[in-house]
C-alpha positions as CSV (number, residue, x, y, z in Angstrom):
1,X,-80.3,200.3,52.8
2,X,-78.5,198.4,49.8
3,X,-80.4,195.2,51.1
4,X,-81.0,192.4,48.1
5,X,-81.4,195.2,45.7
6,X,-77.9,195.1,44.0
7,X,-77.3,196.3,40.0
8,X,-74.6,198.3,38.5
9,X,-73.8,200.5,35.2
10,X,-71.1,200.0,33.3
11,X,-68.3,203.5,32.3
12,X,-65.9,202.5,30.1
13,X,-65.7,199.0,30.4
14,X,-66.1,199.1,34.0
15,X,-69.2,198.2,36.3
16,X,-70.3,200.3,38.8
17,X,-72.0,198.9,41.9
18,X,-75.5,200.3,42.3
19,X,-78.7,200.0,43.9
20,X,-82.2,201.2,44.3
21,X,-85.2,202.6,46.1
22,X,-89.2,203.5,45.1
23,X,-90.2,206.9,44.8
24,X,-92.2,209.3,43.8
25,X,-92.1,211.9,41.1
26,X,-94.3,214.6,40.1
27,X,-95.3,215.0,36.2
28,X,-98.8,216.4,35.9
29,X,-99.9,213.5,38.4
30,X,-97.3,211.4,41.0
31,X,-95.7,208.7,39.7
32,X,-93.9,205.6,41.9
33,X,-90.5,205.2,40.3
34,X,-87.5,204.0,40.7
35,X,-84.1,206.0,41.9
36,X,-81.3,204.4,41.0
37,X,-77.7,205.1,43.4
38,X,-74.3,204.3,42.5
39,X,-71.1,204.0,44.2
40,X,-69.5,206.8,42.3
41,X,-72.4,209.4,43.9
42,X,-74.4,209.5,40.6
43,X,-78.3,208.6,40.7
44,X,-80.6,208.4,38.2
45,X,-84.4,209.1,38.3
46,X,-85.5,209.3,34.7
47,X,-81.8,211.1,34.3
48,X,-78.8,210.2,35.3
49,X,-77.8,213.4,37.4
50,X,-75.2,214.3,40.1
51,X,-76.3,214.5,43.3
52,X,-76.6,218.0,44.4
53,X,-78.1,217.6,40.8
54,X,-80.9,215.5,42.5
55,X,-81.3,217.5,45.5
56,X,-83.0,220.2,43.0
57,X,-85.0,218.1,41.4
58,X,-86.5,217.7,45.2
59,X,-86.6,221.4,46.5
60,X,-88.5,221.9,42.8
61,X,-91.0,219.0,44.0
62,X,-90.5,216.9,40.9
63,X,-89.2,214.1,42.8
64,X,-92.1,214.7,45.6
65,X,-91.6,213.8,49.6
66,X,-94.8,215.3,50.0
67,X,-98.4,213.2,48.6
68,X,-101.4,215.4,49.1
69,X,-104.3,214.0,50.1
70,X,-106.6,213.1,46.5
71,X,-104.1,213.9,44.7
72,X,-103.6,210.9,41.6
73,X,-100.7,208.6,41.2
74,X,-99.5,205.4,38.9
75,X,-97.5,202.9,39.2
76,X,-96.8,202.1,35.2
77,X,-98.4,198.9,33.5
78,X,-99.8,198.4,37.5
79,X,-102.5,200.3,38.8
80,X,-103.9,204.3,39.0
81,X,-105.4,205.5,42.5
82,X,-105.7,208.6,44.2
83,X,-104.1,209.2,47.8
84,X,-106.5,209.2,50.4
85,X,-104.7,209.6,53.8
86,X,-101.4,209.5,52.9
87,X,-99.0,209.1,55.3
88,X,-94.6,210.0,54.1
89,X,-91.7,209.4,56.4
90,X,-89.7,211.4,53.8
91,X,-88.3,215.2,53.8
92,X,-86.1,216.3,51.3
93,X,-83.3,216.2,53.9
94,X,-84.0,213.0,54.9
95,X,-84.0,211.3,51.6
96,X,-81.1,213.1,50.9
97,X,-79.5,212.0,53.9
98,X,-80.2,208.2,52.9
99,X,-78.9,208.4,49.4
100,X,-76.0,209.7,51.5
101,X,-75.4,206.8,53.3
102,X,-76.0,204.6,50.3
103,X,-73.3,205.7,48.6
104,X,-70.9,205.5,51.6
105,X,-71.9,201.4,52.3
106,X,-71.8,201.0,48.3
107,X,-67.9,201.6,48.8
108,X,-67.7,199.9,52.0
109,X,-67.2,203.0,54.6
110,X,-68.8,204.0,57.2
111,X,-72.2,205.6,57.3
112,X,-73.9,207.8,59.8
113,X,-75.1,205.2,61.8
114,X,-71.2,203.4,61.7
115,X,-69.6,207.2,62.7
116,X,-72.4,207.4,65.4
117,X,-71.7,204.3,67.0
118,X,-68.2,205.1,67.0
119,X,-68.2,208.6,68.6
120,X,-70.7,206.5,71.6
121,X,-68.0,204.4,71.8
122,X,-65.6,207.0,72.3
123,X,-67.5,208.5,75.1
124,X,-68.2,205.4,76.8
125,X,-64.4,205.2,76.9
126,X,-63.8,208.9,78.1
127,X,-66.9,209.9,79.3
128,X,-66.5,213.9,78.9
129,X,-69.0,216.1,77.7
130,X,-67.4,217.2,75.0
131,X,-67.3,213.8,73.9
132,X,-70.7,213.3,75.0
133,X,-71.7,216.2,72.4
134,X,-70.0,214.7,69.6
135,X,-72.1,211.7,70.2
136,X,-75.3,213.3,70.3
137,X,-74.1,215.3,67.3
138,X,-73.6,211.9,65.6
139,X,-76.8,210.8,66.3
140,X,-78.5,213.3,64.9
141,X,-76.9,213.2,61.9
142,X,-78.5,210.0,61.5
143,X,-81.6,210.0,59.0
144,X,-84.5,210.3,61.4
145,X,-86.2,207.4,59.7
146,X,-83.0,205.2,60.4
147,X,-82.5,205.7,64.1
148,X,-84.3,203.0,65.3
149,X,-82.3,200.4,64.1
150,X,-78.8,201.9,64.4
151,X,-78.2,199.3,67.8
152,X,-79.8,196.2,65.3
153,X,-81.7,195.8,68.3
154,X,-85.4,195.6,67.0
155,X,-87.0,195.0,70.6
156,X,-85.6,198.3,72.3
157,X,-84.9,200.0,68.9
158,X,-82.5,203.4,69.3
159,X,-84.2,203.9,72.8
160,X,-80.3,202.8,74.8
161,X,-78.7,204.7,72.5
162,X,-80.6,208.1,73.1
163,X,-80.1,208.0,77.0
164,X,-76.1,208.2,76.7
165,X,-76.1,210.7,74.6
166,X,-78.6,213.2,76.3
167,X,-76.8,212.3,79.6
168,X,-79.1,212.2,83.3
169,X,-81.2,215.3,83.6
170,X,-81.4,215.4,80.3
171,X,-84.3,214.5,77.7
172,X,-84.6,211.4,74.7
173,X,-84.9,212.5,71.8
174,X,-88.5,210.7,71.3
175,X,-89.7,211.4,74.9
176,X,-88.5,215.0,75.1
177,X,-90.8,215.6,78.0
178,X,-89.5,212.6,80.3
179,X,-86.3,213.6,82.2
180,X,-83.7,210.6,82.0
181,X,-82.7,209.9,85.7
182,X,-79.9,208.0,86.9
183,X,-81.3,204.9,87.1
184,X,-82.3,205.2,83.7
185,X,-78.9,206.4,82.9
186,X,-76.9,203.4,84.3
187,X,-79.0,201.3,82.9
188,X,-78.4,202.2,79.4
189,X,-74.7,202.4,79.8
190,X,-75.0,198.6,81.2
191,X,-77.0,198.1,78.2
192,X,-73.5,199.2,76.2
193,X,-71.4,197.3,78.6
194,X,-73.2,193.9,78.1
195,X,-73.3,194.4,74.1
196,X,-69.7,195.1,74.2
197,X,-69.1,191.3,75.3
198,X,-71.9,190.1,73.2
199,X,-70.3,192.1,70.0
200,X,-66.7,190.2,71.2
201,X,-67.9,186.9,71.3
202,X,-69.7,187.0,68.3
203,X,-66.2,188.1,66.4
204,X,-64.1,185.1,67.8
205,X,-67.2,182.4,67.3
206,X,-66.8,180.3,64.5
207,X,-69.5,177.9,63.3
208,X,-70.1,174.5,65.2
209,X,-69.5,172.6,61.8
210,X,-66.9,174.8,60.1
211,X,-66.2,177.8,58.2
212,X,-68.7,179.4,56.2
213,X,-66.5,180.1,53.1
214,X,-63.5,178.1,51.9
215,X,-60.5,178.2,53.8
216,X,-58.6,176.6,50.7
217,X,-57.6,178.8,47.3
218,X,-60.2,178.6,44.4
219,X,-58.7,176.6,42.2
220,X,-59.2,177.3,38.4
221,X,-59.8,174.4,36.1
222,X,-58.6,175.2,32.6
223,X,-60.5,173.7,29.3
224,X,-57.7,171.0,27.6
225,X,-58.0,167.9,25.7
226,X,-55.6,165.6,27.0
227,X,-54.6,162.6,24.5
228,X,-52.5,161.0,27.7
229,X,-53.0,160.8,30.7
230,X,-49.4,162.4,32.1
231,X,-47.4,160.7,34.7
232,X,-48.0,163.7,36.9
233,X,-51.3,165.5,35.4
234,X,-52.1,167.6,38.8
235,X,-55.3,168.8,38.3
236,X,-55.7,168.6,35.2
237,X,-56.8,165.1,36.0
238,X,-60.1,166.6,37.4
239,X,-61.1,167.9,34.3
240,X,-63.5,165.2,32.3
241,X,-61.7,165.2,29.4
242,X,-59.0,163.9,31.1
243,X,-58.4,159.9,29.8
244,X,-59.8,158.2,32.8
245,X,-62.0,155.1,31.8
246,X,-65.3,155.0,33.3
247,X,-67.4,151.8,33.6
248,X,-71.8,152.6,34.0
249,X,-73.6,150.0,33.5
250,X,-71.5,147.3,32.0
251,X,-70.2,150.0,29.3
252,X,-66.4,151.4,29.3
253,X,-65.7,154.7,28.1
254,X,-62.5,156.3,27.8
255,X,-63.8,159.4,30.0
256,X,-66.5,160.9,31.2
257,X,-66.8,163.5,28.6
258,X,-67.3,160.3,26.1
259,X,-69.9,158.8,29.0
260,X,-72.0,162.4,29.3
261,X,-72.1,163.1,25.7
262,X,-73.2,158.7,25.0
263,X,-75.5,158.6,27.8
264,X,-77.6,162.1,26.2
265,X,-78.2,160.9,22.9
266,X,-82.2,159.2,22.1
267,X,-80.5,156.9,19.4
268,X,-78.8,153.9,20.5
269,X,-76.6,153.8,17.5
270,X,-75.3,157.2,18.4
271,X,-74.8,156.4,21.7
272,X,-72.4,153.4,20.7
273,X,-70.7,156.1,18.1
274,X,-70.1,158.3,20.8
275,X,-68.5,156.2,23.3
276,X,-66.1,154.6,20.3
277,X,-64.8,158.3,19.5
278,X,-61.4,158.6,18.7
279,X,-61.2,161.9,21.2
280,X,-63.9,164.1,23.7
281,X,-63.9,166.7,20.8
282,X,-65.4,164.1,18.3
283,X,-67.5,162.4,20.8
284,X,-69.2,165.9,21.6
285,X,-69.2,166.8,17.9
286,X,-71.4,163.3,16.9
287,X,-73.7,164.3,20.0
288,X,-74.5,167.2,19.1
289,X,-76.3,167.1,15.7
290,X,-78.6,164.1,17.3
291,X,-81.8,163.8,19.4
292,X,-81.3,163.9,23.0
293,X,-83.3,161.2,25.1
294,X,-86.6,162.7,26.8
295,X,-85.9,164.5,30.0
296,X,-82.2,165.4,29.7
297,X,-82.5,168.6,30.2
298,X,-83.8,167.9,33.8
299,X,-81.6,164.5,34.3
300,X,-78.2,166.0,33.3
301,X,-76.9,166.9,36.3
302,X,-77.8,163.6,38.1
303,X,-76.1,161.7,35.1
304,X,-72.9,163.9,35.6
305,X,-72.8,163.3,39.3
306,X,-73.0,159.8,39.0
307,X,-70.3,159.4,36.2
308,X,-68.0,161.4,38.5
309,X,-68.7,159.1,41.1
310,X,-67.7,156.4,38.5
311,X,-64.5,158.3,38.0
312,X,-63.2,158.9,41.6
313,X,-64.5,155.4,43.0
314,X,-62.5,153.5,39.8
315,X,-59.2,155.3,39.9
316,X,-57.8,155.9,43.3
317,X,-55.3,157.9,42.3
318,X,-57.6,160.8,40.6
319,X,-59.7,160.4,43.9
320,X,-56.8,161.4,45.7
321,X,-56.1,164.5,43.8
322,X,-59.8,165.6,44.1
323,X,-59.1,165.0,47.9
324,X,-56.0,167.3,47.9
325,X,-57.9,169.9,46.7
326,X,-59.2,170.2,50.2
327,X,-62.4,172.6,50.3
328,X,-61.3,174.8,47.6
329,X,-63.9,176.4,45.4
330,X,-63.2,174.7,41.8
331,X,-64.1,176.9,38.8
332,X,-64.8,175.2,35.5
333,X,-64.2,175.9,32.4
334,X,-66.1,174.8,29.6
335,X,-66.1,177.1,26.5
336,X,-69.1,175.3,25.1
337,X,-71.6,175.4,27.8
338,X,-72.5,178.0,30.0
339,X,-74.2,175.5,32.3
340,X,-71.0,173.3,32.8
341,X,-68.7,176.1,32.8
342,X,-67.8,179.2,34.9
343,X,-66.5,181.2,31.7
344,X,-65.6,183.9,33.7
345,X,-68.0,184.4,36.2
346,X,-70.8,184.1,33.2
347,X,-71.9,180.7,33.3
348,X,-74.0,178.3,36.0
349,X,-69.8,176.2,37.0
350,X,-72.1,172.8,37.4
351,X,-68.7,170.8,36.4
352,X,-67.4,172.3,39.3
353,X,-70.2,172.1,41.9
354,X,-70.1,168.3,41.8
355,X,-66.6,167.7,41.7
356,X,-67.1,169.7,45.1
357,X,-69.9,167.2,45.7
358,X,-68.1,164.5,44.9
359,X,-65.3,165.5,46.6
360,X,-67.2,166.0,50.3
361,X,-68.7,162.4,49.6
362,X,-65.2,161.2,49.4
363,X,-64.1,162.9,52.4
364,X,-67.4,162.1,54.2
365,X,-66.1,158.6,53.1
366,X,-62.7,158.7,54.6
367,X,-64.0,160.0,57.8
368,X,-67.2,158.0,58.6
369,X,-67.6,155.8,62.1
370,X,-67.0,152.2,61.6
């Protein structure tokens, strides 16, 4: 249920997952809403309240499963209408049931779907009845409006997973006057049998072209201001500040920090100021109280890419440090810009986005047919 819709609240310096759902409450006329769930079990809906607290808030009917036909409603700063042929999938249990399950996949365990999928398994495995009934048990104890895609199967929905659990000669649970047979019967535990390999190969498949997250360490790329470059600098060399020489354009600067901050100013006298600073500190400082050139803002991260380029094509050396970085996630720091910098998981890590760039291009480089 989480889906996309991911926010938190912070207790005592600590942020607490959360997420949230429409509803409706009732205050002279019904009113769509939002309820907000978090991981710790408290919800708010214009209150931040305990659970059970909620559940009387719905047996009062002030957060209302049930919209009467004509009766009005509002959606706030949207639109007023009245209800004609309303149609609610919702009983207090139900909802209930689903903030239930919320809170279970907010701190990663399993929900009722998860613990009914597990007690099938265990029938399919020992195929008593008592087993059977703790699988039809499970099932049930699955919101009603979340059976059908327990199996994530939208084409046959929950329909394979109601025939094991009523057993032959019983009756599903949405056709309760259609007797399952046998053949129905083996059929849906073949069902089981064949997504039992599919679920197994899909665990031990990996991706034609690689991994889908970084099979290297994140590396973390401290802010420093280097005066020399060090006979062994690690990667401290990946930084820009670092006193690497770049060449764009028939220009020399003594890094790229000196290049970025040359290449952004409008006036050309500040841009040969800049690139003759004694250090990256200064150079940024003279930058910053001048005009930048039209369209920076939107050619920035081009410039920086190709400056980096500049870097790792003109110094071997540094090009091989990037490489030994391997496909680790690099996260950059860069105290004065949120853009540049990942500051602690608050800022946009551009810096170290294309040094990742830049470092596939070398490897891509390395690698490519002659």
């Amino acid at each position: 249920m989480t889906g996309n819709r991911i926010t938190y609240r912070t207790v005592d310096g600590i942020r607490v997952p959360g997420t949230w759902r429409h509803v409706f409450i009732r205050n002279v006329r019904h009113h769509l809403t939002d309820l907000f769930i978090y991981a710790d079990g408290l919800v708010d809906c214009w209150g931040l309240v305990t659970l059970e607290e909620f559940e009387g808030k719905l047996r009062s009917g002030w957060v209302a499963t049930e919209l009467p036909e004509g009766a009005e409603a509002s959606a706030f700063e949207l639109a007023t209408w009245k209800f004609g042929e309303p149609r609610t999938w919702l009983t207090p249990e139900t909802l209930v049931a689903e903030i239930r399950d919320t809170i279970d996949q907010l701190n990663g365990r399993p929900d009722s779907t998860d613990r009914c999928l597990a007690a099938v398994d265990a029938f399919l495995a020992d195929r008593t009845e008592e087993k059977r009934a703790a699988a039809r048990d499970a099932y049930f104890a699955i919101p009603r409006t979340q059976r059908p895609y327990a199996l994530g199967d939208m084409d046959r929905k929950d329909r394979p997973l109601q025939v094991p659990v009523a057993g032959p000669g019983g009756f599903a649970a949405r056709r309760p006057d259609e007797e399952i047979t046998q053949e129905v019967y083996d059929r849906a535990l073949a069902y089981f049998e064949d997504r039992a390999k599919w679920r197994a190969e899909q665990r031990s498949r990996v991706p034609a072209d690689g991994p889908v997250t970084p099979v290297a360490p994140a590396i973390h790329l401290c802010q420093s201001h280097p005066l020399e470059a060090p006979d062994d600098p690690g990667t401290e060399a990946l930084l820009n500040e670092y006193p690497a020489p770049v060449e764009v354009d028939g220009v020399t600067y003594p890094t790229v920090t000196h290049a970025y901050w040359s290449l952004s100013a409008a006036d050309p006298a500040v841009r040969e100021a800049v690139a003759r600073a004694g250090g990256t500190f200064e150079a940024r400082s003279l930058a910053a109280g001048a005009d930048r050139r039209e369209g920076w803002e939107q050619a920035r991260t081009a410039v920086m890419a190709t400056l980096l380029r500049a870097k790792y094509t003109q110094h071997p050396h540094l090009a091989r440090v990037l490489l030994s970085t391997d496909d680790a996630t690099l996260v950059y720091d860069d105290i004065a810009s949120g853009f540049w910098g990942d500051n602690g998981g608050r800022g946009r890590n551009w810096a170290g986005r294309l040094l990742e760039l830049v470092r596939s291009e070398l490897h891509a480089g390395r690698s490519s047919p002659r």
